[in-house]
C-alpha positions as CSV (number, residue, x, y, z in Angstrom):
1,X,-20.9,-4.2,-3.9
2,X,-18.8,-3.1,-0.9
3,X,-15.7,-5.3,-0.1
4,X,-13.8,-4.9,3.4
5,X,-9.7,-5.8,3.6
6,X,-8.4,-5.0,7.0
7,X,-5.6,-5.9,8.8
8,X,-2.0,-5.4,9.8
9,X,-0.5,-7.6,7.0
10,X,-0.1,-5.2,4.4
11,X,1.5,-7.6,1.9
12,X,-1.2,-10.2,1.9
13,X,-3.8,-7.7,1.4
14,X,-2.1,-5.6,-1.0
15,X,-1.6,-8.3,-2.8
16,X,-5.4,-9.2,-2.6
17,X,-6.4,-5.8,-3.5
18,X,-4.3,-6.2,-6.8
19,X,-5.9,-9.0,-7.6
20,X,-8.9,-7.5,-7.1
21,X,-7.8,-4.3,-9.5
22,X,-6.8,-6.8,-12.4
23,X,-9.5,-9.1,-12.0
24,X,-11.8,-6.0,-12.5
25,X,-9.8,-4.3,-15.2
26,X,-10.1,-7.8,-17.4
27,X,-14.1,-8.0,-16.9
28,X,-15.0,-4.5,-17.7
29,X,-12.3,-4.0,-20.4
30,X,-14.4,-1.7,-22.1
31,X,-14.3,1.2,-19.9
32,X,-14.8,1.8,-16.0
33,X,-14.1,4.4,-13.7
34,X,-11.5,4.2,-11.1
35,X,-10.7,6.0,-8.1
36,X,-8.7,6.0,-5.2
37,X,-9.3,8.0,-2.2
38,X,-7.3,8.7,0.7
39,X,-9.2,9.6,3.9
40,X,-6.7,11.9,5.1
41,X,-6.8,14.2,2.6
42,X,-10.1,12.8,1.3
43,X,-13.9,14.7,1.8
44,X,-17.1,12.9,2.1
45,X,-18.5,15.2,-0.6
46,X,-16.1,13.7,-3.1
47,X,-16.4,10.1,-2.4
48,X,-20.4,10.7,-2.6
49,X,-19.8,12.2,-5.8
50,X,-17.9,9.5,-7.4
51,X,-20.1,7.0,-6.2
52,X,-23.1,8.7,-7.5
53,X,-21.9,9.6,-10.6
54,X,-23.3,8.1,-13.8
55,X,-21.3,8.6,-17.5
56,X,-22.0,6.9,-20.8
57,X,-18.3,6.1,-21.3
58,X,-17.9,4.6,-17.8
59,X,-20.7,2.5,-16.6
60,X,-18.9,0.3,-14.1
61,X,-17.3,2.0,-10.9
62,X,-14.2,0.9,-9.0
63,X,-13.9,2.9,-6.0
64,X,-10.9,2.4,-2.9
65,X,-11.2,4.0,0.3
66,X,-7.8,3.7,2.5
67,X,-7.6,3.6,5.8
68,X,-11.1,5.4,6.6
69,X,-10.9,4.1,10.4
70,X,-8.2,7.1,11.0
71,X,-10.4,9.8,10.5
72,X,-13.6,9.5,12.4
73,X,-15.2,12.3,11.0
74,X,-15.4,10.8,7.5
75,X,-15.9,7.5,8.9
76,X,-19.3,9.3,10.7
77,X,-20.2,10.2,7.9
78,X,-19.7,7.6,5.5
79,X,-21.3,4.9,8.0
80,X,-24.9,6.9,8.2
81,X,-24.8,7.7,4.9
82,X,-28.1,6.3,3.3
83,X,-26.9,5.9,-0.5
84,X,-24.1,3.4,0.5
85,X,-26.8,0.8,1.7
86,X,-27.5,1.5,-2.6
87,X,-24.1,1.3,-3.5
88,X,-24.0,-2.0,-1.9
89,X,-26.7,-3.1,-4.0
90,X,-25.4,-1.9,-7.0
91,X,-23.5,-4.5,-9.4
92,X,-21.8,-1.7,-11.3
93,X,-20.4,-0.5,-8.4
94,X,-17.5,-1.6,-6.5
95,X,-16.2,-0.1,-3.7
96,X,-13.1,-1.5,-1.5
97,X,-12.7,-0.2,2.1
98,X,-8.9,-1.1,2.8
99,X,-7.9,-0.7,6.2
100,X,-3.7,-1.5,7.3
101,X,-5.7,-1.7,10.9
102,X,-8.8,-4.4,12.1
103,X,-12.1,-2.7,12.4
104,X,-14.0,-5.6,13.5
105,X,-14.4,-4.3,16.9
106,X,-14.5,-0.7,15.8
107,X,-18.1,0.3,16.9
108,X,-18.7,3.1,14.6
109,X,-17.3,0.5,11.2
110,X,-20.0,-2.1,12.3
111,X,-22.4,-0.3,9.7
112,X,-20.2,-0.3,6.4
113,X,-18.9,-4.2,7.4
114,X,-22.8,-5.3,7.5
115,X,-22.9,-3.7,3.9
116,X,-19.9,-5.4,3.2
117,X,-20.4,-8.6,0.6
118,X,-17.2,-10.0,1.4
119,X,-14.8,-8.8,4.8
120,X,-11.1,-10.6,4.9
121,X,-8.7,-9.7,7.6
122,X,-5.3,-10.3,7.1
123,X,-3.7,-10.6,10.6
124,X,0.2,-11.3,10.9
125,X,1.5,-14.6,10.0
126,X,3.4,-16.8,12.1
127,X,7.0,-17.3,9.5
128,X,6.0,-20.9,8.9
129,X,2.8,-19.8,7.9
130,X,4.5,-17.2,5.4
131,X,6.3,-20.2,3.8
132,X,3.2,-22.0,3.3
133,X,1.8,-18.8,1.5
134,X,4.7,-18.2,-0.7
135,X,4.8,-21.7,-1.8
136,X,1.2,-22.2,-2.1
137,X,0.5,-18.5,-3.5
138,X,3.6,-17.8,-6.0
139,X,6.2,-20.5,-5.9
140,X,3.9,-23.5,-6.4
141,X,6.0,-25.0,-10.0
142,X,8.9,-26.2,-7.6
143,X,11.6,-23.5,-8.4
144,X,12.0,-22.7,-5.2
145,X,11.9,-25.5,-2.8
146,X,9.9,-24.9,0.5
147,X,13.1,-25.1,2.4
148,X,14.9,-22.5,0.4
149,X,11.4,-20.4,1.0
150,X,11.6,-21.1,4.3
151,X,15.8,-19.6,4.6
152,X,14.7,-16.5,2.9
153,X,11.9,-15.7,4.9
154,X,14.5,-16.3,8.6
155,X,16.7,-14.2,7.0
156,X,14.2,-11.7,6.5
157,X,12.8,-12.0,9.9
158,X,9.4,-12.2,8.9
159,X,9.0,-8.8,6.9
160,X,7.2,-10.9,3.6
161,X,7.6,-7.4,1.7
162,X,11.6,-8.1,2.0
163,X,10.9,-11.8,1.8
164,X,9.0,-11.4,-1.4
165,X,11.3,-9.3,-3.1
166,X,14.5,-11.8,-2.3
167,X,12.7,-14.2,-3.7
168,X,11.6,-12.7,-7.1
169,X,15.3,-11.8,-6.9
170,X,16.5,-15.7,-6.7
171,X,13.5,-16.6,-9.9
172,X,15.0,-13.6,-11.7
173,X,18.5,-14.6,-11.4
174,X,18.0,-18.9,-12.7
175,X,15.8,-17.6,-15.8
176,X,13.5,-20.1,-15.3
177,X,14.7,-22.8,-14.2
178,X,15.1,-24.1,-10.6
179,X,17.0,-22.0,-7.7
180,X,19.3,-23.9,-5.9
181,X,21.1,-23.8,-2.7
182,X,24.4,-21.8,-3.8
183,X,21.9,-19.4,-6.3
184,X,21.2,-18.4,-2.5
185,X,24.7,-18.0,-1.0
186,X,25.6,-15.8,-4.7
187,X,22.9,-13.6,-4.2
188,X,24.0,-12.7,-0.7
189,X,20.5,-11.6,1.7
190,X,20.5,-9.4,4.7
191,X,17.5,-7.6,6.0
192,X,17.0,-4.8,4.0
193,X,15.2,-2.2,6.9
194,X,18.1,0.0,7.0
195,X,18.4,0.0,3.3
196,X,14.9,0.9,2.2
197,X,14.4,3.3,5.0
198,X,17.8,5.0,3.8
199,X,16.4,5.9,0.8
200,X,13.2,6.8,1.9
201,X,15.1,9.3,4.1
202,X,17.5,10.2,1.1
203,X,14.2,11.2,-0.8
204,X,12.2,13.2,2.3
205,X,15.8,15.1,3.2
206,X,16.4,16.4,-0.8
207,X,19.0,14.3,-1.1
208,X,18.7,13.9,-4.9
209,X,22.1,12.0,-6.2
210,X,21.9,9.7,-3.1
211,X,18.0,9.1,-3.6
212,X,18.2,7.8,-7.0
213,X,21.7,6.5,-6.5
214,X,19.5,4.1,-4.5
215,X,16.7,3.9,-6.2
216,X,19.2,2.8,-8.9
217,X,20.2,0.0,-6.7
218,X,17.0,-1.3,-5.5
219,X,16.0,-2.1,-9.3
220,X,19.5,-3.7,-9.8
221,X,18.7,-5.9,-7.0
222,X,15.3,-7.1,-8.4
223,X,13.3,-4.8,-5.7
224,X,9.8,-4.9,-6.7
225,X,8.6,-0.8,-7.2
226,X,5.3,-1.4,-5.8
227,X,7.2,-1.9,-2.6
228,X,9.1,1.4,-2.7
229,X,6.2,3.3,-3.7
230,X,4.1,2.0,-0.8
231,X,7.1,3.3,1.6
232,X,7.2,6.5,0.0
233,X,3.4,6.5,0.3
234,X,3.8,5.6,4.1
235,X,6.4,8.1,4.9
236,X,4.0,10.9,3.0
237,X,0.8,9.5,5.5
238,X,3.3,9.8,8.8
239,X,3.7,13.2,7.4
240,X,0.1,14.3,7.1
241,X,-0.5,13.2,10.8
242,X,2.2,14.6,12.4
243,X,1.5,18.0,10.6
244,X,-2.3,17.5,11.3
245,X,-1.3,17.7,14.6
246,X,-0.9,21.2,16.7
247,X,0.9,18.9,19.3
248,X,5.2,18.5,18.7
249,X,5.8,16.8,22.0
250,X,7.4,13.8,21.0
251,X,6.4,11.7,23.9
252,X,3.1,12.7,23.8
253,X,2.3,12.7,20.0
254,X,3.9,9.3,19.5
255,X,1.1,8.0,22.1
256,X,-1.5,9.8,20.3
257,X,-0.7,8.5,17.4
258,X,0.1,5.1,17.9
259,X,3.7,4.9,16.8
260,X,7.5,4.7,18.2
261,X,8.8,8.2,19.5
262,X,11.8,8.0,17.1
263,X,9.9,7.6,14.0
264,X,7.7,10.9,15.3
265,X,11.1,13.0,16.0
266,X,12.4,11.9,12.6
267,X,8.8,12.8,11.0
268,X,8.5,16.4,12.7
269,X,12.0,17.4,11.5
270,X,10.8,16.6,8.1
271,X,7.5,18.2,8.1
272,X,8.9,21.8,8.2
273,X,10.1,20.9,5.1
274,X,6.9,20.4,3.9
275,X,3.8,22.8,4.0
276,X,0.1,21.5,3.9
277,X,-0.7,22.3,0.0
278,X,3.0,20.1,-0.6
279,X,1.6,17.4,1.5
280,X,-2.1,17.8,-0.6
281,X,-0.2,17.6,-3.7
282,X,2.3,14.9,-3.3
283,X,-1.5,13.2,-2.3
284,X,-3.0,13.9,-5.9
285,X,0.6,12.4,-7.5
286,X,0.2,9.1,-5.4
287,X,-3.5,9.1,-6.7
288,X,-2.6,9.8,-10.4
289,X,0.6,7.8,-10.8
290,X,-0.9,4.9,-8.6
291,X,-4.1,4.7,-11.2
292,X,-1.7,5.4,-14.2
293,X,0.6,2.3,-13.1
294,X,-2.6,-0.1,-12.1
295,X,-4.5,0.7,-15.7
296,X,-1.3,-0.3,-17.7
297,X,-0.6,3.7,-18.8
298,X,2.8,3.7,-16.8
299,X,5.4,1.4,-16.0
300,X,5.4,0.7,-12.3
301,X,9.1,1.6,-12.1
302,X,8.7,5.0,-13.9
303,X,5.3,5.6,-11.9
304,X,7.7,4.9,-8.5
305,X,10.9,7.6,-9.9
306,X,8.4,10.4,-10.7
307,X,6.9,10.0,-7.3
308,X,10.3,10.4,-5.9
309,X,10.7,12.9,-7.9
310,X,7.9,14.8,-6.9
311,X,8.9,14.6,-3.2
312,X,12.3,16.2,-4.2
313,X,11.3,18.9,-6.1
């Protein structure tokens, strides 16, 4: 079976691909395989290989592809690749294609989305339509009111990552019971950009006290480590691209690629810190301590500091 998330909203469909991970892990208890696969640093030889591959201990296959639309080449080859049109067809089999960009009007995709049993794109949502998720999706037992849903996520301008952590924050704090209107005012909110992205920076730059100073804080504050070990994840990606690239014109490699030019000049200062076989390695971590934390093996907040502490070291 092939399944297709895709979209800009990277909370909604992280939070769908989790679902997705733990409704698998409590069907095939007794043993699966599970890989993750990133197609930057990813071959198509490898993801044949674990598709293909047959074990007596692990029948059942659980296979994600990230972000495949970024690199063409694998995406070529993935697309005219006869045995997926039998992986799709296989029940033991499941692979997710999860994309942080649409591919519905990606030519070259159109062949793995008609192999594709089920295809969800989760396009940005409007902030009234974020308060109707939260309440409908995680706050439906009436601790938080819908109004007090709908404060956080103003405050939070709309980033549901930073909405959703504020609000497990508020559910933490009353115990149980029901968060009221000064729970809100005690547990002072402010969007939290320059916060995380301090951190991520203190981690990238070697800044080891100040890094886990932070990372010290964000768990005092109820932050939710899947979150930080996404942005650590992102920040490693911007790094693969920009040092992919022969190209350090700022201008003209923040076109290329598609983002702001001070987020390139900020990632080319870091990348000479960081050679191609660092950048291959930190890969492998994200891929081991990501599977580790998703199969229960490691706590999510220990799988986030040894991350970080791989990127330091």
């Amino acid at each position: 079976m092939i399944i297709v998330l895709h979209g800009p909203d990277t909370f909604r469909s992280r939070y769908k691909l989790r679902e997705l991970e733990n409704a698998y892990k409590e069907k095939h208890a007794g043993g699966f395989s599970f890989k993750k696969f990133y197609a930057d640093s990813a071959t198509f030889g490898e993801f044949k290989n674990m598709v293909r591959s047959q074990s007596l201990f692990d029948e059942y296959r659980f296979v994600v592809l990230e972000d495949v639309s970024e690199n063409p080449a694998l995406k070529k080859e993935i697309a005219e690749w006869e045995g997926l049109k039998e992986a799709a067809k296989d029940a033991k089999t499941l692979i997710i294609f999860y994309e942080s960009n649409p591919v519905s009007k990606d030519a070259q995709y159109e062949a793995i989305l008609k192999l594709a049993s089920k295809k969800q794109e989760f396009k940005k949502l409007s902030e009234v339509q974020q308060v109707r998720w939260f309440a409908s999706n995680l706050y439906s037992t009436g601790q938080i009111s819908t109004e007090l849903i709908q404060t956080v996520v103003g405050v939070c301008r709309g980033d549901m990552w930073q909405a959703y952590n504020e609000l497990n924050k508020l559910y933490s704090y009353v115990g149980g019971g029901a968060v009221k209107e000064e729970d809100l005012k005690t547990l002072s909110i402010a969007p939290q950009e320059a916060q995380i992205f301090g951190t991520i920076d203190a981690i990238f730059e070697g800044k080891t006290d100040r890094a886990f100073q932070n990372i010290l804080l964000h768990w005092r504050g109820g932050e939710a480590p899947e979150y930080l070990f996404f942005m650590i994840e992102r920040q490693l990606k911007l790094l693969a691209l920009v040092n992919a690239e022969k190209n350090t014109n700022t201008n003209s490699l923040a076109k290329d690629l598609g983002l702001h030019p001070f987020v390139v000049q900020k990632t080319l200062r870091l990348s000479r810190k960081f050679s191609w076989p660092k950048i291959k390695d930190l890969y492998e971590r994200v891929e081991n301590l990501d599977i580790k934390s998703k199969t229960g093996r490691l706590d999510p907040y220990l799988s986030c500091e040894l991350l970080a502490a791989a990127v330091l070291s």
